[in-house]
N, C-alpha and C positions, 0 to 999 in steps of 0.2 A: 504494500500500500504506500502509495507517497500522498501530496497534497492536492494532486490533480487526476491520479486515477486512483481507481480502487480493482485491480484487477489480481484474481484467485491463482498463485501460478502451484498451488498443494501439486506433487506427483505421485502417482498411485506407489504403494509399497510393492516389495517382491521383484521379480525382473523386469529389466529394461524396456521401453517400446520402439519397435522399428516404424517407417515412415508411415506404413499403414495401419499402426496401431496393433500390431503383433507381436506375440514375445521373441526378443531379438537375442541372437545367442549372448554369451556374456564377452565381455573383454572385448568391445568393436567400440570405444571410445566412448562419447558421450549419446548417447541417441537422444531424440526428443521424444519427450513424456507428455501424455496430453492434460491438457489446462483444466480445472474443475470449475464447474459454476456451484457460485453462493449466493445469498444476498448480501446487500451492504450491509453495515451492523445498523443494528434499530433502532439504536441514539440518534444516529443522523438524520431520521426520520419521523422519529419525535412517537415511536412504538413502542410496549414494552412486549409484546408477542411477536416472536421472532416470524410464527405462523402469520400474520398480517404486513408482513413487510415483500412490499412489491417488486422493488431494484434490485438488478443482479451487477451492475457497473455502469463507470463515467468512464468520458473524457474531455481532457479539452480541446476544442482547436484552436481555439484566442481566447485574447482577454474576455471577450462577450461574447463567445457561441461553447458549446459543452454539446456533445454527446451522453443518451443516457440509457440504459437497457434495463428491462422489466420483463415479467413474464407474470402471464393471470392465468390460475388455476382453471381446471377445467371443473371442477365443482367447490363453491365456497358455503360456509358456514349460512353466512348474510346475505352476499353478494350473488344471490340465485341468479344463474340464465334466464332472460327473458325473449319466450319462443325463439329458443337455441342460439342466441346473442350473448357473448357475457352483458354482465350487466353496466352500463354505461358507466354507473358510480365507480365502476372499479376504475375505469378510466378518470374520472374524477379526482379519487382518489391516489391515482397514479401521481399526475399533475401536481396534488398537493404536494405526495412525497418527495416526487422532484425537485419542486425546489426550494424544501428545507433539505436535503442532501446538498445542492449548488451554494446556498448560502452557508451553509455550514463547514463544508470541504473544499470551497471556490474562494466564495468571497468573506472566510474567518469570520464568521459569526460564531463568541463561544458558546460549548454546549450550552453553558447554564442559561444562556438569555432567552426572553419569552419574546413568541411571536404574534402578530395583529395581523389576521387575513382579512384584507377589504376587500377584495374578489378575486374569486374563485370560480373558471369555464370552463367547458369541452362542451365540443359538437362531434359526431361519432357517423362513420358510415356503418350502417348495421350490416348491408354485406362482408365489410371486412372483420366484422367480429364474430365471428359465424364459431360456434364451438365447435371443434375438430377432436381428432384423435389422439391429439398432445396439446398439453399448456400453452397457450399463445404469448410469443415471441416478442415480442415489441422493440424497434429500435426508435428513440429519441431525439428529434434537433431542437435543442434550447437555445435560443436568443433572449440575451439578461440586457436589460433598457433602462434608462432612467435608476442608473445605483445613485443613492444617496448618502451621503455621510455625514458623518458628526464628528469632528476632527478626525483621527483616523479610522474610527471605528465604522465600518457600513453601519446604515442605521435604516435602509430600507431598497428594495427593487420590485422590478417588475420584469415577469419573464413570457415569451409566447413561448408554445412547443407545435413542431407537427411531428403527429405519432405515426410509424408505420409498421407494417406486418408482412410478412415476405415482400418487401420493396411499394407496397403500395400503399397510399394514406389510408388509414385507418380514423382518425380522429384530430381533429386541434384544441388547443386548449391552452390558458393560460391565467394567471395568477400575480396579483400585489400584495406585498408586503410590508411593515412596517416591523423591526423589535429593538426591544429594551432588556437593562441590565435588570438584575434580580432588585435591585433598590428600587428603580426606577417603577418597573413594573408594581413591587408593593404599594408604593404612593398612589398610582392610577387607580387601583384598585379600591385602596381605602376608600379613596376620593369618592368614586363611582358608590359602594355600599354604603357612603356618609358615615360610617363607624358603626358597620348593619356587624361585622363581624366576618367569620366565617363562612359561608351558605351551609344551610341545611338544606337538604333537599326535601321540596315537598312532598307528601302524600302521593304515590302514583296513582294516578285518577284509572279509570276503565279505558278498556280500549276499543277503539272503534272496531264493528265487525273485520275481521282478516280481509275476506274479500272484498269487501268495499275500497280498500286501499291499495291492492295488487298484492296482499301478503298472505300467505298460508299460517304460520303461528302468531296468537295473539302476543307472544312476549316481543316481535319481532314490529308492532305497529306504533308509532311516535304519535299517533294522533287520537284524541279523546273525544268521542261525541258533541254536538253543541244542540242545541233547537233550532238555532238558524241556520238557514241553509248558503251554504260557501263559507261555513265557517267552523272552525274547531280547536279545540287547548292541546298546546305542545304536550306532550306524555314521554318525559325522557328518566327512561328507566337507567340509574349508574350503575347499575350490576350489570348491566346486558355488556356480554364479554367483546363484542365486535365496537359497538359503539362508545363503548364508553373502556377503551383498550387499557387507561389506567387513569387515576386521580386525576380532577382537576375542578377549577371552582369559578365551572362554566359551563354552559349546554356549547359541545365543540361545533365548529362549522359544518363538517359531515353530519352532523344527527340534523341539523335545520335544513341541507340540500336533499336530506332524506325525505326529512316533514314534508318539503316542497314537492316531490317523486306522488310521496302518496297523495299529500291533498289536491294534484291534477290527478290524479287515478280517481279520485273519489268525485271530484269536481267534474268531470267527465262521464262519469258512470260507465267507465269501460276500462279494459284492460290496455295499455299503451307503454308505448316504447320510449324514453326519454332522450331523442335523437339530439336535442339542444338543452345545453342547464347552462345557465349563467348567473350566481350566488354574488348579493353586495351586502356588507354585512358594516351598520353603522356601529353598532357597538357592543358591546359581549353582554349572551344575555343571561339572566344568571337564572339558577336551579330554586331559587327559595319565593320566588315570583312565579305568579300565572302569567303564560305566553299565549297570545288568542292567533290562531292561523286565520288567514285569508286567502280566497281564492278566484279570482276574478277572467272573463274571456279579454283576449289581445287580439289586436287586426290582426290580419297576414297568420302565415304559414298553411294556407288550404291547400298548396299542392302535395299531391299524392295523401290526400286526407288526413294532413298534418292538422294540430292545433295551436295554439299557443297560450298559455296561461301565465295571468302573476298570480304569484303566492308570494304574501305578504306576513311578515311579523309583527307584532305590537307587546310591548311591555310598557307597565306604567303609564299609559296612554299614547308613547312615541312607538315611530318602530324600528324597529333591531336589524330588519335584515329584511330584503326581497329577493325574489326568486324568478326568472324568465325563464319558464320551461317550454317546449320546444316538444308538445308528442305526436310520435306516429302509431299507425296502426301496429298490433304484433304481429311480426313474420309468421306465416302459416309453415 
């Protein structure tokens, strides 16, 4: 590992390998050994489940472009295939990990510092995510834009990626950043609770039918009944081992891209494909407050029987975060 790649060069124990990866007699010098894939380690990515960590290696090729490689299970815990697509979120979530790996291993960002995601996108060709007979592949080009600093510490960027799959785009996506040291962030915080404390997490309320949302288990649905219609209370369950991967004292930006998934599933009254997500997130929203969703029709996106929806957050009367989703019908 150095500072700019992260590349696995372990060689298998026992005898040598010849060029075609055969065992090679002994005493013919050095042969080459074939290379292992890993993932990166999960610090960089801000996981404590080695199992949820999506990148296998970087690179760079300048100061502002980075190569990056991932690979998505062919069956996840969460992250279900949707009519034989992974799931877009993985892609999303790709994105995220991305680049907190780039800012972390690129641009020295230290581990301990906290980060501020003000958006978070991908758009996805679902032909190219088609689940196969092996884990999908993914190669990475990152363009990192607008780094900012704070004497010499980065103190925020903005990166696009276009993602592909045996050489073909598969999805685009990209992501803003802002973070702070451990001080820094504690202040923010207080600030924001006014001297509320700690969060406690509320009550986990009911969850809205499975199906109504696109989900098969009710532990797996972020959204809570309401009486009105286009609308419903965040339901963020901390125990749930995907979502909520470890501590923290905040509902994370993946469980609210998720809210957004289901309340156009439900807000549509059909099952769909979330070929566009685009996450703006004004401010963290916390666990000890009720979060009321919204869900509203957008012009455009009718071709091929697209829709488009905002889903909207509110806490404390303001709101926290929107959501431009982007569904299609599900591949037969």
């Amino acid at each position: 590992m150095s500072a700019s790649a992260f590349r696995v060069g372990k060689v298998m124990s026992g005898a040598p390998y010849s060029e075609d990866g055969s065992a090679a007699p002994a005493g013919l010098g050095a042969p080459r050994r074939p290379a292992l894939t890993t993932t990166v380690p999960r610090e960089l990515v801000h996981r404590a489940s080695v199992a949820e960590v999506l990148l296998t290696g970087w690179d760079r090729v300048d100061d502002a472009r980075f190569t990056v490689t991932a690979q998505l299970p062919r069956q996840h815990g969460f992250h279900v295939s949707v009519g034989g697509c992974h799931d877009p979120l993985l892609i999303t979530e790709t994105v995220r990990q991305a680049g907190l790996l780039l800012a972390h291993a690129e641009l020295g960002v230290p581990l301990e510092h906290q980060f501020l995601m003000w958006d978070l996108s991908a758009d996805v060709v679902p032909e190219a995510l088609r689940v196969g007979g092996a884990p999908a592949s993914l190669d990475i080009d990152v363009a990192c834009e607008d780094v900012r600093r704070r004497g010499a510490q980065v103190a925020g960027a903005h990166y696009d990626m276009v993602i592909r799959r045996d050489g073909e785009v598969a999805a685009r996506g990209g992501a803003t950043f802002t973070c702070t040291s451990p001080a820094v962030y504690r202040r923010l915080r207080a600030a924001a609770r006014a001297g509320a404390g700690a969060p406690v997490p509320l009550p986990l309320p009911s969850p809205a039918p499975p199906r109504e949302v696109g989900r098969v288990s009710a532990a797996d649905v972020v959204l809570s009944p309401s009486p009105t219609a286009g609308r419903w209370r965040l339901r963020a369950d901390t125990t749930h081992p995907a979502l909520f991967d470890h501590p923290v004292d905040h509902v994370p930006g993946m469980v609210l891209l998720e809210a957004a998934r289901q309340a156009t599933t439900a807000f549509l009254r059909r099952p769909c494909l979330p070929v566009g997500l685009t996450g703006e997130f004004s401010r963290y929203v916390e666990l000890d407050r009720e979060c009321a969703i919204e869900a509203c029709a957008l012009p455009g996106g009718a071709a091929e029987g697209r829709e488009r929806v905002l889903v909207t957050g509110r806490q404390d009367g303001g709101q926290v975060f929107r959501a431009t989703v982007t569904a299609a019908p599900v591949p037969l």
